[in-house]
DRENDO-1510 file (C-alpha; in Angstrom, 1 decimal, always signed):
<recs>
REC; n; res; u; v; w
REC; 1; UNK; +143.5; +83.8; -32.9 .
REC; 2; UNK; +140.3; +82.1; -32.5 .
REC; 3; UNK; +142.2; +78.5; -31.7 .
REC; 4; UNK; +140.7; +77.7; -28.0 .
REC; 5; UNK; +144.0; +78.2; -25.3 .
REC; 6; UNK; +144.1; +74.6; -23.3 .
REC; 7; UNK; +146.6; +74.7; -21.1 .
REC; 8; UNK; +145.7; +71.4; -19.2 .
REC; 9; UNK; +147.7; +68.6; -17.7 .
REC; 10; UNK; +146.5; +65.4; -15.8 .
REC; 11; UNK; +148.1; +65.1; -12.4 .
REC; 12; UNK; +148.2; +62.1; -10.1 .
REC; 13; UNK; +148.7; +61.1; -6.6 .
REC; 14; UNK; +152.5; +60.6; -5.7 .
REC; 15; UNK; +152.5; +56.6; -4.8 .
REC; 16; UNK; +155.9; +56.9; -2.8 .
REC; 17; UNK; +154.0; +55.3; -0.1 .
REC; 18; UNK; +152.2; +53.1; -1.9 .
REC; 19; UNK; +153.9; +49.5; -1.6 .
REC; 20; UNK; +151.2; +47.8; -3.8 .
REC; 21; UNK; +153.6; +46.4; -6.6 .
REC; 22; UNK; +150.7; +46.0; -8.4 .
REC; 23; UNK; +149.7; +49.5; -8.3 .
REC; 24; UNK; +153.2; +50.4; -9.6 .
REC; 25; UNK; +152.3; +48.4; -12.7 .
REC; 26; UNK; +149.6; +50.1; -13.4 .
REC; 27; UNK; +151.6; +52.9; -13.2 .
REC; 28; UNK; +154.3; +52.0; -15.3 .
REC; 29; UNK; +151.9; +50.4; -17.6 .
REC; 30; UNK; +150.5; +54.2; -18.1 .
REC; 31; UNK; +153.6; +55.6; -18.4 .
REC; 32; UNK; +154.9; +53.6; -21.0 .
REC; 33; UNK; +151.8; +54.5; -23.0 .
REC; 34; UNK; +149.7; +50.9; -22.8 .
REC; 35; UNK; +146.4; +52.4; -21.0 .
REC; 36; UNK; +144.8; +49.2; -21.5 .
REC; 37; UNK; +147.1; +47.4; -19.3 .
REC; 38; UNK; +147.0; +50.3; -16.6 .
REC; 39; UNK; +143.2; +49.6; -16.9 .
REC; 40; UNK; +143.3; +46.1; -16.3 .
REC; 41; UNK; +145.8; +45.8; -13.5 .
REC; 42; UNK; +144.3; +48.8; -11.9 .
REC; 43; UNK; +140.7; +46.7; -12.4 .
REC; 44; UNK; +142.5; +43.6; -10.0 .
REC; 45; UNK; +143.5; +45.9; -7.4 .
REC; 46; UNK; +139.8; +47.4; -7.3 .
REC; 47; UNK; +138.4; +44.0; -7.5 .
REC; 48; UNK; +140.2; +43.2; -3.8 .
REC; 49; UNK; +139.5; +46.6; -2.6 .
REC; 50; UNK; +137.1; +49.2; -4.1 .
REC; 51; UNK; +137.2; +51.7; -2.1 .
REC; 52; UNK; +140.7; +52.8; -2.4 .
REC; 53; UNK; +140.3; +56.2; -4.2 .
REC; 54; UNK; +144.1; +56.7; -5.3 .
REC; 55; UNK; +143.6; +53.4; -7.9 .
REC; 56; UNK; +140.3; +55.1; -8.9 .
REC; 57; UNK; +141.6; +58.5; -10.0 .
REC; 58; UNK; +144.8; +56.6; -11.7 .
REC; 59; UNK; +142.5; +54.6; -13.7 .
REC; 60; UNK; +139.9; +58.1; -14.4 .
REC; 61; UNK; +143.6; +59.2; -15.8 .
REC; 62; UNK; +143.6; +55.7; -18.4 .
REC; 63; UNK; +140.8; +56.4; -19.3 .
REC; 64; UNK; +140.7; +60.0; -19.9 .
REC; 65; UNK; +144.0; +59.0; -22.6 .
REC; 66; UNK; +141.6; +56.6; -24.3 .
REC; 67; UNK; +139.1; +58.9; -24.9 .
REC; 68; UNK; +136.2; +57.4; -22.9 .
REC; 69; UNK; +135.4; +60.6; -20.7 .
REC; 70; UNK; +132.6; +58.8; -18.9 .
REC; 71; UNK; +134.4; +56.5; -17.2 .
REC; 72; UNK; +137.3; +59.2; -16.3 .
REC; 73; UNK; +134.5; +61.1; -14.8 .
REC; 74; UNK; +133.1; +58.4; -13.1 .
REC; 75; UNK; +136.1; +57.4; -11.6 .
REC; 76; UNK; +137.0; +60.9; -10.4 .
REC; 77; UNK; +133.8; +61.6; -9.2 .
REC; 78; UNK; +133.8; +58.2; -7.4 .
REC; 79; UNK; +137.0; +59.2; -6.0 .
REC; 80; UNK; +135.9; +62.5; -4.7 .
REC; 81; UNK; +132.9; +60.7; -3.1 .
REC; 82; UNK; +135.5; +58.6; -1.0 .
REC; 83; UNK; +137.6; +61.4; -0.5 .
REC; 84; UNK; +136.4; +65.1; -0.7 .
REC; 85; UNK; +139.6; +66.7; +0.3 .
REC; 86; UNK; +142.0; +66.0; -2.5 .
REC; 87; UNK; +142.7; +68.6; -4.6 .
REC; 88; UNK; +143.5; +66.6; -7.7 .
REC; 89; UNK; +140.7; +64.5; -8.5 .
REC; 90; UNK; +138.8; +68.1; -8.6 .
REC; 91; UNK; +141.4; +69.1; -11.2 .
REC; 92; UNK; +141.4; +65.7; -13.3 .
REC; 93; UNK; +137.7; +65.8; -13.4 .
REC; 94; UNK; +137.8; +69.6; -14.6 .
REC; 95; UNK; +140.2; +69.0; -17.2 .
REC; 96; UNK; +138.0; +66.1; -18.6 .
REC; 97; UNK; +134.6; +68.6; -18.3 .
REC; 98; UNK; +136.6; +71.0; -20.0 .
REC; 99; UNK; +137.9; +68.6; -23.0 .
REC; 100; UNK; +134.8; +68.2; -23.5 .
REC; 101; UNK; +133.4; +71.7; -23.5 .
REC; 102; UNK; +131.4; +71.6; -20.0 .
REC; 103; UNK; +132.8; +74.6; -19.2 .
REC; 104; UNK; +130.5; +75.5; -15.9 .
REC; 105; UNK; +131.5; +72.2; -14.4 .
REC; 106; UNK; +134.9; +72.5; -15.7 .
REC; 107; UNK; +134.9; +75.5; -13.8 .
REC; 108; UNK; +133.4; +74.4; -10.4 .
REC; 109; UNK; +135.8; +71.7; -10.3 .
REC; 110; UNK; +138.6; +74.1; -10.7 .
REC; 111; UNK; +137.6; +76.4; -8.0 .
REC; 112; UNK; +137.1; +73.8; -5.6 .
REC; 113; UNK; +140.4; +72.5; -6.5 .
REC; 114; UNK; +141.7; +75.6; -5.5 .
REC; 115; UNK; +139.7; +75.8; -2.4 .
REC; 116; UNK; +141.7; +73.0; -0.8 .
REC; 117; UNK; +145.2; +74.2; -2.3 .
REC; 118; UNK; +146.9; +73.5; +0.9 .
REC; 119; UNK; +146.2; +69.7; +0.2 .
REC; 120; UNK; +148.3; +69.6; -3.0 .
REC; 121; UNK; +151.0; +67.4; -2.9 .
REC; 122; UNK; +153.1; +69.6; -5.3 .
REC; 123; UNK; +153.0; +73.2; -6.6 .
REC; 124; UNK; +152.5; +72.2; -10.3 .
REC; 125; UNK; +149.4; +70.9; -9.8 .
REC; 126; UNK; +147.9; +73.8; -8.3 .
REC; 127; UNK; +150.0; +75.7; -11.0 .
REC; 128; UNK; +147.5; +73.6; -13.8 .
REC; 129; UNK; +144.1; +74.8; -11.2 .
REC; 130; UNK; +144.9; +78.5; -11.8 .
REC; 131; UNK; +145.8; +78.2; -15.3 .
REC; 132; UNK; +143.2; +76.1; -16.4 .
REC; 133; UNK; +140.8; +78.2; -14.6 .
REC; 134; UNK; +142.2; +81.6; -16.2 .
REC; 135; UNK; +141.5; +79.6; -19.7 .
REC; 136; UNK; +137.4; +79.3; -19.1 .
REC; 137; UNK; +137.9; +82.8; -17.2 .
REC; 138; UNK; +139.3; +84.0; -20.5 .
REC; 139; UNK; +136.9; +82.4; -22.9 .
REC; 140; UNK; +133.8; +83.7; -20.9 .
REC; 141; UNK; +135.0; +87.2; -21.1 .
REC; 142; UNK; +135.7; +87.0; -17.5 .
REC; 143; UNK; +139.3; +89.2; -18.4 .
REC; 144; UNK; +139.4; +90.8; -15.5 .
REC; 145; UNK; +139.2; +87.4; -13.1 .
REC; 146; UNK; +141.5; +85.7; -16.1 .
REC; 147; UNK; +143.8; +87.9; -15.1 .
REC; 148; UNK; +143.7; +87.4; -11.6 .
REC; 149; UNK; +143.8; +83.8; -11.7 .
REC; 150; UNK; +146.7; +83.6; -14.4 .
REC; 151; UNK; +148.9; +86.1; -12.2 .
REC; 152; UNK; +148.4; +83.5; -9.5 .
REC; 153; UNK; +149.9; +81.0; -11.6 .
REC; 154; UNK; +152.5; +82.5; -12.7 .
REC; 155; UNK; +154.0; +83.3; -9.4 .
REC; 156; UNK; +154.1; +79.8; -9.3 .
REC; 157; UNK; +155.7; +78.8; -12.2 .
REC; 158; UNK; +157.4; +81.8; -13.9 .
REC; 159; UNK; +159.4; +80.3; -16.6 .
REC; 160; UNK; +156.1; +79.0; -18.2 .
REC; 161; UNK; +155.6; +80.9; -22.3 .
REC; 162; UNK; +152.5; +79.5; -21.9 .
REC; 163; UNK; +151.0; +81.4; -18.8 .
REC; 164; UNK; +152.8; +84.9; -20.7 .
REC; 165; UNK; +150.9; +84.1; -23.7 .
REC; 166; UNK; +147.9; +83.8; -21.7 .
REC; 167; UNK; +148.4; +86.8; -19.7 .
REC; 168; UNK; +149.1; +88.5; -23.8 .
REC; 169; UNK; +145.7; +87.2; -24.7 .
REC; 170; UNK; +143.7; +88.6; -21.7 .
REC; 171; UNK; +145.8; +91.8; -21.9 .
REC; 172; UNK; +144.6; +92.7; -25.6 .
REC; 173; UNK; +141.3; +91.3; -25.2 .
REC; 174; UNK; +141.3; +94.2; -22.0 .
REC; 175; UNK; +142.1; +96.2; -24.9 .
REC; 176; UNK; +145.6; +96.8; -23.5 .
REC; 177; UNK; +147.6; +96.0; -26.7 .
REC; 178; UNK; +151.1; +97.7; -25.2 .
REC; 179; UNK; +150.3; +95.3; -21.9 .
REC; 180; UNK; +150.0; +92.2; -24.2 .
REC; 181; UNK; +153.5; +93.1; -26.8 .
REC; 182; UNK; +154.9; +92.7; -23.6 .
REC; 183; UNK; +153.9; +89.7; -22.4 .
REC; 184; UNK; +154.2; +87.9; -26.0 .
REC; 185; UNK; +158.1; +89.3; -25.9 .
REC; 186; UNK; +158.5; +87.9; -22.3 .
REC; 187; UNK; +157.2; +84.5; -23.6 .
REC; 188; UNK; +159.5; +84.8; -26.6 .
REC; 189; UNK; +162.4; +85.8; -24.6 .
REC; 190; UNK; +161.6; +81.8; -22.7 .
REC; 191; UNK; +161.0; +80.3; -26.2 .
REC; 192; UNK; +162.8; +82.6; -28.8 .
REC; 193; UNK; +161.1; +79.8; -31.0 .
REC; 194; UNK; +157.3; +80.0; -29.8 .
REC; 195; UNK; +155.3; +80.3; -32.7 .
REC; 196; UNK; +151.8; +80.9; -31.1 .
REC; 197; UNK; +153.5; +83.9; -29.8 .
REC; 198; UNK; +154.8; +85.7; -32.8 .
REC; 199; UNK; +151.2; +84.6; -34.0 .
REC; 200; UNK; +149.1; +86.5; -31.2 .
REC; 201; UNK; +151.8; +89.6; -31.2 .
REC; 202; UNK; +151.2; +90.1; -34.9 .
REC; 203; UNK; +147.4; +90.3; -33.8 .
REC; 204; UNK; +148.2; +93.0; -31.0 .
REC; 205; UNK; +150.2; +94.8; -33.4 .
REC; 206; UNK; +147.3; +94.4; -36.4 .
REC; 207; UNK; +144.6; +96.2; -33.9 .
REC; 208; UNK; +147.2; +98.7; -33.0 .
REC; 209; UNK; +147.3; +99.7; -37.1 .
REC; 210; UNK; +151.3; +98.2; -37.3 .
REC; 211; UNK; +150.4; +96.5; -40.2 .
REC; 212; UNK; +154.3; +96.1; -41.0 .
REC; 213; UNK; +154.7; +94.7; -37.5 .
REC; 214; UNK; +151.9; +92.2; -37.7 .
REC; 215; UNK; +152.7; +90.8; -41.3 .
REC; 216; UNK; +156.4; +90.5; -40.0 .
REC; 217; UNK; +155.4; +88.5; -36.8 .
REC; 218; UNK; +152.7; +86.4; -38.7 .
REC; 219; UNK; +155.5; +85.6; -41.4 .
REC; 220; UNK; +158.1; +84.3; -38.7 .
REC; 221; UNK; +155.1; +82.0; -37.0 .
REC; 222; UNK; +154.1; +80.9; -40.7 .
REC; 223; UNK; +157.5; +79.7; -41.1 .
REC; 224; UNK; +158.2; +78.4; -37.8 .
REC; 225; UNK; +155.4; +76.0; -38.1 .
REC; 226; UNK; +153.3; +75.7; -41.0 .
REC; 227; UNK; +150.7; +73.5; -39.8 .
REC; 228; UNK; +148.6; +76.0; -38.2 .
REC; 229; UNK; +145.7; +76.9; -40.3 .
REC; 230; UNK; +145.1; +79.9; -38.1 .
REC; 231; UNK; +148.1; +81.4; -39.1 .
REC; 232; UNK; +147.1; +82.1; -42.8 .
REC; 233; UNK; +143.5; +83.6; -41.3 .
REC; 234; UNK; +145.2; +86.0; -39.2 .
REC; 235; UNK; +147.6; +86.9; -42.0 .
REC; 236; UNK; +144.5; +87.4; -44.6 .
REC; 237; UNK; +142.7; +90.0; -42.3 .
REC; 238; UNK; +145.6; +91.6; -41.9 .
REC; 239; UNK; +146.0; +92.5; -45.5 .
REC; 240; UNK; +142.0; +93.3; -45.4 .
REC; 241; UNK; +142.2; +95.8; -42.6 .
REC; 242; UNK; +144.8; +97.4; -44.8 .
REC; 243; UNK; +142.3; +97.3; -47.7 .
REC; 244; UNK; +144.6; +94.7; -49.6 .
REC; 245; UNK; +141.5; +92.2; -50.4 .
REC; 246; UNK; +143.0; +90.4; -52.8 .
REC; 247; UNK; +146.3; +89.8; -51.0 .
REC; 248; UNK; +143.7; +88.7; -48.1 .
REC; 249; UNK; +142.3; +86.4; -50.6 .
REC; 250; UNK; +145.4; +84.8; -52.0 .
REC; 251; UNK; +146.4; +84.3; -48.7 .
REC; 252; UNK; +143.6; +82.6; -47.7 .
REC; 253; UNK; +143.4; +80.6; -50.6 .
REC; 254; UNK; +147.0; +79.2; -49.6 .
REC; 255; UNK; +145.8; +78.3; -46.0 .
REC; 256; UNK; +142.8; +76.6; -48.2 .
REC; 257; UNK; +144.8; +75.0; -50.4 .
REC; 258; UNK; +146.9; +73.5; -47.2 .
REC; 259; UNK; +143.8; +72.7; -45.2 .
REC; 260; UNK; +140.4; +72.2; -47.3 .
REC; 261; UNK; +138.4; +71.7; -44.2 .
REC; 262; UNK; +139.0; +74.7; -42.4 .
REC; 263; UNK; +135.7; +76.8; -41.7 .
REC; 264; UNK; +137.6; +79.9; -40.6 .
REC; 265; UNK; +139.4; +80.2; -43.7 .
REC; 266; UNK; +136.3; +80.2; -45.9 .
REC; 267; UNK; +134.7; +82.7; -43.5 .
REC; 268; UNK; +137.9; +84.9; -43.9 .
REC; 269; UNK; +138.1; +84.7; -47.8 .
REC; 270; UNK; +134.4; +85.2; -48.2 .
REC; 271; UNK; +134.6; +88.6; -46.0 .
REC; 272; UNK; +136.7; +89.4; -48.3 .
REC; 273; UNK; +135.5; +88.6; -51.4 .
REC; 274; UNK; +132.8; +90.9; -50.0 .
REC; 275; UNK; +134.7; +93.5; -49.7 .
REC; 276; UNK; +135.3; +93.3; -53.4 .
REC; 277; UNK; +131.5; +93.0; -54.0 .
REC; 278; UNK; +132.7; +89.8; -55.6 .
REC; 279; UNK; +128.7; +88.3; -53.6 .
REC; 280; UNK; +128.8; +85.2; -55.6 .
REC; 281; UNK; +131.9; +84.0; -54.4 .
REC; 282; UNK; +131.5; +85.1; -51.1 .
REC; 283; UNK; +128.1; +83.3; -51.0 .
REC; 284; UNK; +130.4; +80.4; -52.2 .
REC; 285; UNK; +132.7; +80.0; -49.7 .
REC; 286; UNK; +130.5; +80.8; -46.8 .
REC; 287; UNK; +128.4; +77.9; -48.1 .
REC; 288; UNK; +131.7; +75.4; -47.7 .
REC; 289; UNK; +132.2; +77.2; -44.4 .
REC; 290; UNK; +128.9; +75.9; -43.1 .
REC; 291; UNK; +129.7; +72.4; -45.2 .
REC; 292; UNK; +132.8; +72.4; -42.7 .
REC; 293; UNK; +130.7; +72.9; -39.5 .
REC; 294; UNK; +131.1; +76.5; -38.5 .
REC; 295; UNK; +127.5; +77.2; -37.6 .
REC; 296; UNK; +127.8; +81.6; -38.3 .
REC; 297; UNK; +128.1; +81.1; -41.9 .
REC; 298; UNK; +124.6; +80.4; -42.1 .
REC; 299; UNK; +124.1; +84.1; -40.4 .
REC; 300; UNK; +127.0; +85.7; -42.9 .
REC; 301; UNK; +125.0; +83.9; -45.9 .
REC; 302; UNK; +121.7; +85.5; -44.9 .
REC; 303; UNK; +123.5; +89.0; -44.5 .
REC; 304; UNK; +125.1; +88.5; -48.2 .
REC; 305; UNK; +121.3; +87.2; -49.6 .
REC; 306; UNK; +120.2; +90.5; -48.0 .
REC; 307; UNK; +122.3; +92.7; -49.4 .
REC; 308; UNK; +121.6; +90.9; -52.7 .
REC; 309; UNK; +118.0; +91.5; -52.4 .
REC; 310; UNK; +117.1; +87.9; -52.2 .
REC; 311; UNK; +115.0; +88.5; -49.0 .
REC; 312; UNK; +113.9; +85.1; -48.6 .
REC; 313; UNK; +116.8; +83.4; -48.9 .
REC; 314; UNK; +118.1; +85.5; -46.5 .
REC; 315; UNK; +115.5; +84.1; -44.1 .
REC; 316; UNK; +115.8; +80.4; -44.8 .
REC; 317; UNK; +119.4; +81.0; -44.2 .
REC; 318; UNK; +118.8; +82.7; -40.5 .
REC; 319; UNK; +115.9; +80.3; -40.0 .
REC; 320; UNK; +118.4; +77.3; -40.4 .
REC; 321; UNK; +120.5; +78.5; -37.9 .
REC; 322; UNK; +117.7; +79.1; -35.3 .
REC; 323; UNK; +116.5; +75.5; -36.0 .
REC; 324; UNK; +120.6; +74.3; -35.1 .
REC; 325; UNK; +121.6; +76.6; -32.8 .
REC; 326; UNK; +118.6; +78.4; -31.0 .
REC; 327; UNK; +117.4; +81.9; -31.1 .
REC; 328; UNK; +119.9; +84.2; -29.4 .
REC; 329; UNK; +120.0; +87.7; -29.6 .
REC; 330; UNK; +122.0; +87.9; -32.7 .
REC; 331; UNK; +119.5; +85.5; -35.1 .
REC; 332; UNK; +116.8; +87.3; -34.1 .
REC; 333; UNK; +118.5; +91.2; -34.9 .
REC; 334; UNK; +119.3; +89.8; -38.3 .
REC; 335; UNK; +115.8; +88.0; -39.0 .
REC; 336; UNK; +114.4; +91.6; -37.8 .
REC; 337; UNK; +116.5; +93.0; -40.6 .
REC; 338; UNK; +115.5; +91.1; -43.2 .
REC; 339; UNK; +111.6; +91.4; -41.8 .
REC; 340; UNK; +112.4; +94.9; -42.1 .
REC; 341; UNK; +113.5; +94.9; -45.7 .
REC; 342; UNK; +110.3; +92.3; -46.7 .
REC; 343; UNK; +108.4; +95.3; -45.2 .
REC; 344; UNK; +107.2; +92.6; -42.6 .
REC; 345; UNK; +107.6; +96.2; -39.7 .
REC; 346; UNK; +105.1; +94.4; -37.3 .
REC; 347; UNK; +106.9; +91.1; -37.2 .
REC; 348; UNK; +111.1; +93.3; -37.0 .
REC; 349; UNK; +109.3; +95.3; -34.0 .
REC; 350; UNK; +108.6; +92.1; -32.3 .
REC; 351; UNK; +112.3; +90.6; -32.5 .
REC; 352; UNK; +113.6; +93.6; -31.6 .
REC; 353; UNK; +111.6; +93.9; -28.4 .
REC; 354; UNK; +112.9; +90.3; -27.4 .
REC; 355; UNK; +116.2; +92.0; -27.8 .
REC; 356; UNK; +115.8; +94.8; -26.3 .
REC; 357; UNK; +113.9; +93.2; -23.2 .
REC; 358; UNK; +117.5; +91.4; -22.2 .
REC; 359; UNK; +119.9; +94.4; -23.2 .
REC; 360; UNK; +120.2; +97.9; -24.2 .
REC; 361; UNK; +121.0; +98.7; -28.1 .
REC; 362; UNK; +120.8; +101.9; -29.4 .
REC; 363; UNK; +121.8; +100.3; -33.0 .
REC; 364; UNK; +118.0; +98.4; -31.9 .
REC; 365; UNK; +116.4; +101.1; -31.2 .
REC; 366; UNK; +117.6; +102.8; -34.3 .
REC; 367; UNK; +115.9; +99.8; -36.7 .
REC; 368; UNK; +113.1; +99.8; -34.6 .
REC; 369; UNK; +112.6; +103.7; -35.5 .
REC; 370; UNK; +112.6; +103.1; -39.3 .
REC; 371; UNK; +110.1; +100.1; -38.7 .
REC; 372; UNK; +107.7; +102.3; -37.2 .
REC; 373; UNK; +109.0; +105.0; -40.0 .
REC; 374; UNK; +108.3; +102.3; -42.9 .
REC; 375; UNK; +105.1; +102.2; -40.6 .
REC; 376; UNK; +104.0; +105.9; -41.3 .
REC; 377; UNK; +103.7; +106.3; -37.4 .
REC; 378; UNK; +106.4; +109.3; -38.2 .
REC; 379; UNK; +105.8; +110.7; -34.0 .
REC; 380; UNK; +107.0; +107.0; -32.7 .
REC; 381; UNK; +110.1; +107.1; -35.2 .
REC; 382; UNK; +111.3; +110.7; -33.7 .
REC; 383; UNK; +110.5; +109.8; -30.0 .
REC; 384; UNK; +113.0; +106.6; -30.7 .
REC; 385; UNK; +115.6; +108.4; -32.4 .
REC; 386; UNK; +115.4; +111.4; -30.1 .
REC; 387; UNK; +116.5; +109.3; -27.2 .
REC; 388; UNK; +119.9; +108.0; -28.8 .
REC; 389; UNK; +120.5; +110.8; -30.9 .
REC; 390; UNK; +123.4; +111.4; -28.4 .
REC; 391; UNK; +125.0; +107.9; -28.6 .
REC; 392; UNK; +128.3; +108.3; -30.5 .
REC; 393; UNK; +127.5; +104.6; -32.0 .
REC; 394; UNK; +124.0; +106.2; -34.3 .
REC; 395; UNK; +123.9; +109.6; -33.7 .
REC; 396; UNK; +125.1; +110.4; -37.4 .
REC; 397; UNK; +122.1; +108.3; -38.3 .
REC; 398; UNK; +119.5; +109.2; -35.9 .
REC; 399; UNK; +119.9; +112.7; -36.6 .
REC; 400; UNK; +120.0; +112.3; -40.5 .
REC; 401; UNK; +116.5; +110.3; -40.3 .
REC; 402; UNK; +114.9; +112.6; -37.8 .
REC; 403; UNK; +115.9; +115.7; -40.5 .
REC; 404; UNK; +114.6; +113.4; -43.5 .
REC; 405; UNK; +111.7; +112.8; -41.4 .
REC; 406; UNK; +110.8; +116.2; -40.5 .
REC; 407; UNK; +111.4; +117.7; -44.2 .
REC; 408; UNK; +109.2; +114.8; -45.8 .
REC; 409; UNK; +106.7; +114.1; -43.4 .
REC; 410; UNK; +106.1; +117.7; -41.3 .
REC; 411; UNK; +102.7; +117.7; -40.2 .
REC; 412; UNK; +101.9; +114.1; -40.3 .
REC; 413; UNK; +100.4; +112.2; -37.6 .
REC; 414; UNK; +100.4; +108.7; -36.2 .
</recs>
């Protein structure tokens, strides 16, 4: 599922030994729900004493539910200024970097969280540490440390669904689909009712090739709760992996139909009105994916233009999303494609040398080789497709262009 995993809970200082009435409240103000009040009755008790760092983090948690994360981290951080040693206001600030996606300090504040665990006043809350730190872990591709970290909190709290679905996630993204069944059927066992988990098994059993098993597990989530867009996606490209298109596509087009401003849906259905060669309509709907916000569409619209031999609409489309979202390493493969198909071989060279200066790719090296073959500089193609005529990933290729080479072009020099 591409839905984010948040599994993230404010947690406050126990105030059993607090005999400020007005402090409890605040308290009771925030439990019932009234934030504002919390805010303002927590403001008195500052105004007579500023320095008291429990108030401070209990009003960081008001404002956090309002939605103003500057003051939440303002008030944690001024908290952890009076007091370095509390677990918690590490956690509550992390939670709030995390909500809103500063995942590095999200992180930091999470390990030093964890760092004083023998300061927590209560297990949960080092139970929300670990497993907000195994989310970030996770979505970094740290698998290995999400692991770790969500074992940890599991021996903590072991009756969680939540913490098995996690461990599920990190299992198949390991690529241990077996591992991750079983950790989906452990949180079902808790929640016999636990939609996300039918959901992510169907996905374990869809890049295992159960297609049977993944429809029937996306089915029972689809009709457990409806109101998951995600649901219909991972439904559609199951049906496309089985070469089913159009089922892919009515699917999708019910999750549309549902959910209008769903990105991921679009970006599904126009995959697979590729698939069908159907271009137009692909082009369509990744056009009302990038409409929606989902800033690859403007990378799947310049593949489509490609293949469509509209080469430079294929570049203002990969040009866009350098000018939004920067110039990684994938932009600049697929500008060197399109460079490569204008016949622009100087300019693809360059981009792929920025590539390949940050990473190994023998798929690079393999487009680098017919640059310098669209070149004429035949002895440069062979020497590049010599060295990763061996990798499984292109050797099919490479050894097809170096025999096409060598029967066209024997004898010719750079």
């Amino acid at each position: 599922m591409r839905k984010r995993l948040l599994l993230i809970a404010l947690v406050g200082i126990l105030l059993t030994s607090c005999s400020n009435q007005k402090v409890k409240e605040g308290v009771e103000s925030f439990d019932q729900g009234d934030y504002v009040k919390s805010i303002e009755v927590y403001n008195e008790v500052l105004a007579n004493n500023e320095k008291d760092h429990k108030v401070l983090s209990l009003r960081g948690m008001s404002y956090f539910k309002l939605g103003d994360f500057e003051k939440a981290i303002n008030d944690f951080s001024g908290a952890i200024d009076l007091k370095s040693t509390v677990p918690e206001y590490y956690l509550n600030r992390g939670i709030v970097y995390l909500t809103i996606n500063e995942l590095e300090k999200a992180k930091d504040d999470f390990y030093k969280s964890v760092a004083y665990k023998n300061n927590f006043e209560d297990e949960i809350s080092l139970y929300h540490s670990y497993s907000n730190l195994g989310t970030i872990l996770n979505m970094e591709g740290d698998y290995e440390g999400a692991r770790q970290v969500f074992e940890k909190a599991l021996s903590i709290n072991g009756k969680n669904k939540e913490i098995y679905n996690a461990l599920g996630l990190v299992e198949r993204n390991l690529g241990n689909y077996d591992k991750s069944i079983e950790y989906f059927e452990e949180a079902l066992t808790i929640d016999a009712f636990y939609s996300f988990a039918f959901a992510n098994r169907a996905t374990s059993y869809q890049l295992k090739k159960e297609y049977d098993k993944a429809l029937s597990d996306i089915d029972v989530a689809i009709e457990l709760n409806r109101f998951v867009p995600q649901y219909y996606d991972i439904k559609a490209t199951i049906y496309g992996d089985m070469g089913e298109y159009q089922k892919g596509i009515d699917t999708a087009t019910v999750g549309i139909k549902a959910y209008e401003n769903d990105a991921n849906l679009y970006i599904t259905r126009g995959n697979l009105y590729k698939e069908l060669g159907e271009l137009g309509n692909a082009i369509f709907d990744y056009g009302r994916a990038k409409y929606y916000g989902d800033i690859q569409a403007y990378l799947h619209m310049a593949r489509i233009y490609r293949e469509m031999e509209e080469l430079d609409e294929s570049l203002a489309s990969i040009d866009e999303y350098i000018q939004k979202n920067g110039s990684d390493d994938t932009a600049l493969t697929e500008k060197g494609l399109t460079l490569y198909e204008m016949n622009e071989y100087d300019e693809a060279i360059k981009l792929y040398d920025d590539v390949l200066n940050r990473r190994n790719d023998e798929s690079l090296l393999y487009y680098k080789a017919l640059c310098y073959e669209g070149k004429e500089e035949y002895k440069k193609a062979i020497d590049l497709l010599e060295k990763i005529k061996d990798d499984p990933g292109v050797l099919e290729l490479a050894k097809k262009e170096i025999d096409f080479i060598e029967e066209n072009h024997k004898g010719s020099n750079d």
